[in-house]
N, C-alpha and C positions, 0 to 999 in steps of 0.2 A: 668533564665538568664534575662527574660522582668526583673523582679521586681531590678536585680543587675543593668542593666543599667540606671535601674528610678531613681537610687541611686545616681551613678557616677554622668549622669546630674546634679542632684541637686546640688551634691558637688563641680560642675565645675562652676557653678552659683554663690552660695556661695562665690566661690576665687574671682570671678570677684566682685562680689556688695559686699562685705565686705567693702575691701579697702575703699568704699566710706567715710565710717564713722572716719578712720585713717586721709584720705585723707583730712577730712574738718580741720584740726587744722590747716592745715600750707594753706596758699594762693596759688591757683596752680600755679600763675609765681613764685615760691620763684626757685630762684637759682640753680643746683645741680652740685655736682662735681664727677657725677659717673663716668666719662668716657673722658679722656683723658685732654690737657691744654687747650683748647680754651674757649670760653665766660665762658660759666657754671663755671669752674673751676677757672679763675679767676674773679667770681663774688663770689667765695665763700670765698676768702682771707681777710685782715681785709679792713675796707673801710678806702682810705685814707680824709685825713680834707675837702678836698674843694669834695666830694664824691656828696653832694646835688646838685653841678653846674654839674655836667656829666651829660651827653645824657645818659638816658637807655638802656640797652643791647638789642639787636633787638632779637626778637623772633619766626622769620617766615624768611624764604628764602627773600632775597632780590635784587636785581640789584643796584651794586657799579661801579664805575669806573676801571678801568683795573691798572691803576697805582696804586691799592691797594692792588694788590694781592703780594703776598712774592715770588719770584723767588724760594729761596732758600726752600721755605716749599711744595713748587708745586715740587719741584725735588723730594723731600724727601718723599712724601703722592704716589707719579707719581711709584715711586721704591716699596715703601711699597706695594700698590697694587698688584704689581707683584708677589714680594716675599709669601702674604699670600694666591695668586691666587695659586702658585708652591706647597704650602701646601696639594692643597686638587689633584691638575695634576700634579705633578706625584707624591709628597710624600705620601699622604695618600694612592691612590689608590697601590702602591709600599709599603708601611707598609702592610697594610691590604694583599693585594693578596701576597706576602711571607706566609702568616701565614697562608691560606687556604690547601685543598688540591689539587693535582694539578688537578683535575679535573673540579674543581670552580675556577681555578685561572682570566680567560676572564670574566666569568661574575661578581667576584668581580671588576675588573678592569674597567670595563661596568659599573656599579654601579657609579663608584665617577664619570665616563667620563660625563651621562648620567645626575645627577644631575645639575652638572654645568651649562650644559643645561638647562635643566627646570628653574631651578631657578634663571637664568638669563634673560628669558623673563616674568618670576614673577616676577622679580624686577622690571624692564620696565613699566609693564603694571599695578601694584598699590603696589607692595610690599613697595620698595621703601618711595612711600607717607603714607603708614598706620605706618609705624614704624618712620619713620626723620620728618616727618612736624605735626604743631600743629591742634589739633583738639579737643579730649576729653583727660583724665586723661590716658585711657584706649587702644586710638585709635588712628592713626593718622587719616587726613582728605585725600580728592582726589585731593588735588592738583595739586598734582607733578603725576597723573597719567599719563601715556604713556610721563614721562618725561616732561608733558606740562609745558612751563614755563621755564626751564631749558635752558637758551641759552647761546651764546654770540654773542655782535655788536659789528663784527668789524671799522667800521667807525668811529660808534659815541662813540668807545675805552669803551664798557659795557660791565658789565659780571654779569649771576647769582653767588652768595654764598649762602649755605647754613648759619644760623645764631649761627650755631656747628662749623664752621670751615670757620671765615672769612676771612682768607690770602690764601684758596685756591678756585681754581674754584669750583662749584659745581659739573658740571660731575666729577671730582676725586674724591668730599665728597661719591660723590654717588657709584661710583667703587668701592672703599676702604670701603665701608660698605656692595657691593655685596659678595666682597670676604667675607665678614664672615656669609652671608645668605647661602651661598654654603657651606664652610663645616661642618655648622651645621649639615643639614639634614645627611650628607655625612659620620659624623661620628657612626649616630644611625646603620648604616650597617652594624658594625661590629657586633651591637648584635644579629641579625640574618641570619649573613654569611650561606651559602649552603640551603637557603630552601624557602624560597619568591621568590614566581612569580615576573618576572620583569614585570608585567601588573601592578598589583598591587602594587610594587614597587614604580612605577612610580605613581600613583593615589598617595599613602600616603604620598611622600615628598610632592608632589605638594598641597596637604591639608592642610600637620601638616605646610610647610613654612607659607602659609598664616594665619593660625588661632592658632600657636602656636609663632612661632618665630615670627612673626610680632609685637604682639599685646606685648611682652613676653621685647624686644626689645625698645619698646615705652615707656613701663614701668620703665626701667630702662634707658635709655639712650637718652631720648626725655627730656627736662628740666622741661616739664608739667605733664610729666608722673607718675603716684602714686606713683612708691615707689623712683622715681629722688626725689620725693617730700617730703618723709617719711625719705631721707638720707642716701639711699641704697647705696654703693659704689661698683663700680664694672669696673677696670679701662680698661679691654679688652675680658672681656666676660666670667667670672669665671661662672655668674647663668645666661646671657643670652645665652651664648654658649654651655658649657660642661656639668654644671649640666642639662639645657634645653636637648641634646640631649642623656645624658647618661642615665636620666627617660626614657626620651622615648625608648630608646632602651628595657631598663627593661620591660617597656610595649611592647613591642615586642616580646620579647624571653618568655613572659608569655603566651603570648594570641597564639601567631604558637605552642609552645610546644616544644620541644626539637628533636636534629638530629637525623635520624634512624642510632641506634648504637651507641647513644652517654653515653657514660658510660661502653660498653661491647666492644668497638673497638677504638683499637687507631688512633687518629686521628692528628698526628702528621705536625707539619708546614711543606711544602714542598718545602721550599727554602728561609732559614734566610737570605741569602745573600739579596735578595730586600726589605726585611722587614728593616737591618740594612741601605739600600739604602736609603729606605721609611721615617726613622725614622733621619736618617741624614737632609735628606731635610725639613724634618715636623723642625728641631730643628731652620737650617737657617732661615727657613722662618718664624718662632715666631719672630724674631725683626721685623720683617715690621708688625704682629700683635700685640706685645706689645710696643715697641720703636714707630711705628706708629701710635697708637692711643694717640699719644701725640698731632696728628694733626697739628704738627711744628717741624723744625728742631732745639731743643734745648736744655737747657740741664733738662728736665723733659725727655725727649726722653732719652736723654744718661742714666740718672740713671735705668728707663726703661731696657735700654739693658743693664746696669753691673746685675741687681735684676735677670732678665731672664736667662741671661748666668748662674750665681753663684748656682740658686735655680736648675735649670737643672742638672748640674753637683754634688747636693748635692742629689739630688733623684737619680741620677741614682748610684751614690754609695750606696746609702741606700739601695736600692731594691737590687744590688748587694750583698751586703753584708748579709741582712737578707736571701737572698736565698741561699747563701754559707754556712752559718748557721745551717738552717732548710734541705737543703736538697744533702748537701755535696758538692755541685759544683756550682762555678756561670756560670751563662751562658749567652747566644748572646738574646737570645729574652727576656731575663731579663733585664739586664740594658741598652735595647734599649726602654721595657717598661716602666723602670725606669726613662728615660728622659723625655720621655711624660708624665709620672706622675708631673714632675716638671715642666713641660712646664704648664701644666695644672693647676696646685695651685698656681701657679706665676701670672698666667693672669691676677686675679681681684686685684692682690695684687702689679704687679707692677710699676706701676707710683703712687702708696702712701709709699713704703717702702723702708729704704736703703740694704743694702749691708748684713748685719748680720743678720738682720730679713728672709735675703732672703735664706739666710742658712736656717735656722730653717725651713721656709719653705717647705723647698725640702726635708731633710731628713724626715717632719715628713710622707710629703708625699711619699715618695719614699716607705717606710716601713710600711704606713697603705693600701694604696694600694698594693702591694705585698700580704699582707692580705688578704684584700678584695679580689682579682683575684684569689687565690687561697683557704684558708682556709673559708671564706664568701661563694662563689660561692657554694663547696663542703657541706658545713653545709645544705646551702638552698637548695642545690636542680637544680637551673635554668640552662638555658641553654646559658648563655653568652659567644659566639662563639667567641670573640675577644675580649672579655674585655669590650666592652663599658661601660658598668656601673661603672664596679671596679676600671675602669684609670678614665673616664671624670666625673662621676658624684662622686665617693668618692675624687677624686680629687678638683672637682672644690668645694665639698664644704669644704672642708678642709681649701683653698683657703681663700674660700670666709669668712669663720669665721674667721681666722687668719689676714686678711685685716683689722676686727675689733678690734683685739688685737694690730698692730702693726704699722698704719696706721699713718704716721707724716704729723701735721700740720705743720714742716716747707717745707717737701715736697711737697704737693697737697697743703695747704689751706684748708684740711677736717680733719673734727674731723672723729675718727673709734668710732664705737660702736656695740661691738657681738649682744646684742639685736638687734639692726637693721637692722645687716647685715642675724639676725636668718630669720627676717620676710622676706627678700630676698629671700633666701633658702628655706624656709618653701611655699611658694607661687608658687614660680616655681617646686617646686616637686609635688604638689598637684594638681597644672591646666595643668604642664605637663605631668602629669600620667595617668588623669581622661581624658584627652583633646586625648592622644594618643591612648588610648585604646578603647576610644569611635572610633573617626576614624577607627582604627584597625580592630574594631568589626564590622562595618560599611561596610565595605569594606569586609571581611570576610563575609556575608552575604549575600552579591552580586555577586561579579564575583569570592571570594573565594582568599585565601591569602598563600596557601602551595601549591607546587607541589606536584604531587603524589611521592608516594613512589617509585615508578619504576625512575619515574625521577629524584630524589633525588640520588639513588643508583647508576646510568647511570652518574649524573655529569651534572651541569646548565651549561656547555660549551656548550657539545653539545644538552643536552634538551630543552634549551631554546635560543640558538646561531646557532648551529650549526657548530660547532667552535671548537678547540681544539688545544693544548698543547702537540706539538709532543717533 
């Protein structure tokens, strides 16, 4: 085991210091248009004639006057927050605990409550500044630590902006960028539903946030960032979000092992009804995550939500339908997983594609995950309790290569390119794999990462709550 972990390290090295050498061809202020409308994205459109007389695009947090900010895109970013906040309280945590049994159903529900938490005073306290503000290729700087910096005067009618999002205030850039610090971690829990100590738990989001999604984040959606730099596109978090936590989750369900029972007992969902709850709310609340990362009320936002709505509703017939197919009947925790399959391949891909692409899309997704969740899972082997891997991460890369294929310059002002978009994917599965399993392992060595088997059998309501589901 010394000699596999000497291994992993090295290879987690490797993804970090590679890049460098990629990184040198282009200039790290060049432009990117991974992530949503604002500067990046329209720096990357054609320049107009008088372009040499412009002022440079500001590239660090700055202090503007109040009369600069957009009313209308502060309402718009002010809601979005909310919506993608409702994602992870109550949709996710509501997805997720339907599908448990009901003995686990509180402390999956503990799980998404408890993240939010954590990873709301990690944002506060440096997350925030190592992922949004400039620093290295790799890193952000401390800046913006404990939100320093971050204000507004009212007198002398000031306000900070972030230099990602200059029509609104900065505390919103920074909310609306919490919200998807939180359900990343939030999502990996599905791959290890019913058997992680919540001590433990709680250590590993609070880790992999900082040393995975941080750094993971910066990369792609920081304008300095190496692979912002290399062209990566990624318009609401196909490889920073989904593929980022659905590895990790794999690394997860690898390194605990599988449930006592899992294969020789049925372990049937214990109430679709909040799962379809769960997954209703996860669907609304994707327009404040993809419509939102337009970072304005306009219309790169709108095509955002037609792409979201259309690609969702073509996964979830798809998986529908392939499961009708294959196994005689369709069903509720199908094409509820079906939408999230398409909510999910949409992400990186929507604010660069229209309407028809966004089809394609979702069904391809909808019916390779159905796959993956089923015929993958069973081939391998693993124990993937809720899917993470088979919905976020087959998903998000599905996503994310199809963004390369489909991605219009008249929409974004970015070229697509699958080789690009490969080294995107390719990076984040390798430094999130290596990066999680290290922690994992880590953490396993120490204070230990499985309940025992008596408490397993007993149920994490009351083993680890004391709590229970009459």
């Amino acid at each position: 085991m010394t000699t596999l972990l000497r291994r992993l390290v090295v290879l987690g090295l490797l993804t970090i210091s590679v890049p460098a050498v990629w990184a040198q061809d282009t200039p790290a202020s060049a432009p990117s248009a991974a992530q949503g409308s604002g500067p990046a994205a329209e720096s990357a459109a054609p320049a107009a004639p008088d372009a040499a007389a412009a002022p440079a695009a500001p590239t660090e947090p700055q202090l503007i006057g109040t009369d600069k900010i957009n009313s209308g895109d502060t309402a718009w970013m002010l809601t979005s927050t909310a919506l993608v906040l409702m994602m992870t309280i109550p949709g996710l945590a509501l997805f997720y605990g339907g599908m448990v049994r009901k003995k686990n159903v509180l402390a999956t529900l503990m799980q998404s409550f408890a993240i939010t938490c954590v990873v709301t005073i990690l944002w506060w306290l440096i997350g925030y500044s190592w992922a949004f503000t400039p620093g290295s290729a790799y890193l952000g700087g401390a800046t913006r630590a404990l939100f320093n910096g971050m204000t507004i005067m009212k007198d002398a009618n000031k306000i900070t902006v972030s230099h990602l999002a200059l029509t609104i205030p900065e505390t919103v850039y920074a909310m609306f960028q919490l919200t998807f610090a939180i359900i990343t971690p939030a999502l990996i829990a599905g791959a290890f539903a019913d058997r992680m100590k919540f001590s433990a738990m709680l250590i590993f989001m609070s880790v992999w946030s900082l040393v995975v999604y941080c750094p993971i984040a910066h990369w792609v959606w920081e304008p300095s960032g190496w692979l912002a730099v290399k062209g990566v596109l990624d318009y609401a978090g196909g490889t920073v979000v989904h593929i980022n936590a659905g590895i990790a989750g794999l690394a997860s369900c690898l390194v605990l092992g599988k449930r006592v029972g899992y294969g020789k007992e049925a372990m049937p969902p214990h109430n679709l009804t909040l799962t379809l709850i769960g997954a209703s709310l996860l669907w609304v609340g994707w327009f404040g995550f993809n419509a939102g990362s337009a970072v304005a009320a306009d219309g790169r936002a709108g095509m955002a939500m037609v792409a979201t709505q259309i690609a969702t509703a073509a996964a979830a017939l798809g998986w529908m339908f392939a499961e009708w197919i294959v196994k005689g009947k369709p069903s509720v925790l199908g094409i509820a997983s079906g939408a999230v399959a398409g909510l999910v391949a949409i992400t990186p891909a929507s604010g660069f594609v229209g309407p028809t692409p966004a089809v394609i899309i979702g069904i391809v997704a909808g019916v390779i995950c159905f796959l993956a969740a089923t015929s993958l899972k069973s081939a391998l082997g693993y124990d993937d309790s809720l899917d993470a891997f088979g919905v976020h991460c087959i998903g998000g890369i599905i996503g994310a290569l199809l963004t390369g294929v489909f991605a219009s310059k008249e929409i974004s002002g970015a070229d697509g390119s699958v080789i690009t978009q490969l080294w995107g994917v390719g990076t984040t599965l390798i430094y999130g794999f290596v990066m999680s399993f290290i922690i994992l392992k880590v953490i396993d060595m120490t204070i230990g990462l499985r309940v025992t088997e008596e408490q397993e059998r007993e149920g994490l309501d009351i083993s680890l709550h004391g709590e229970r589901v009459e």
